[in-house]
N, C-alpha and C positions, 0 to 999 in steps of 0.2 A: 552348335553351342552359342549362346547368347552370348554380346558383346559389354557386359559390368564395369562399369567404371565406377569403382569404390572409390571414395576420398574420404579424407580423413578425420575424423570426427571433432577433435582437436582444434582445426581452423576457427570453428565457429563462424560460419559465412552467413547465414540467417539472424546472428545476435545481435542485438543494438548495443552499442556500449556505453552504461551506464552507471553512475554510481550508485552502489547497493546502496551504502550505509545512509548519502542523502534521502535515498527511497523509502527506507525504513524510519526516519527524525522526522520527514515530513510525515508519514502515513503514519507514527504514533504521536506528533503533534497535530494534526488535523482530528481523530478520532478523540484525542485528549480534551480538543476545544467545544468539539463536539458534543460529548458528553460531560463536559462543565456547563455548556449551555443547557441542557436536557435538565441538569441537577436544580441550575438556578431558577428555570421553570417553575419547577416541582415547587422547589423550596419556597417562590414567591407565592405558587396558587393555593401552597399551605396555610401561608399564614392570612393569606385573606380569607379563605374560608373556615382560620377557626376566629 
């Protein structure tokens, strides 16, 4: 019989520990600014080309 050594899933020995919710304010503020840039793009090459 093989020798398993289970441990417990629970530890978390592989995770980093991070804060979710900053994780989430910057990556919907980063994407936010992002596509306000894309908009105002748009918005300027509009009106020079009408």
């Amino acid at each position: 019989m093989e020798n398993i050594q289970a441990q417990d899933p629970r530890l978390h020995i592989n995770e980093e520990p991070r804060d979710d919710l900053r994780d989430l304010v910057v990556g919907f503020g980063g994407m936010f600014g992002f596509m306000f840039v894309v908009f105002a793009v748009a918005v300027i090459v509009k009106f020079i080309n009408s």
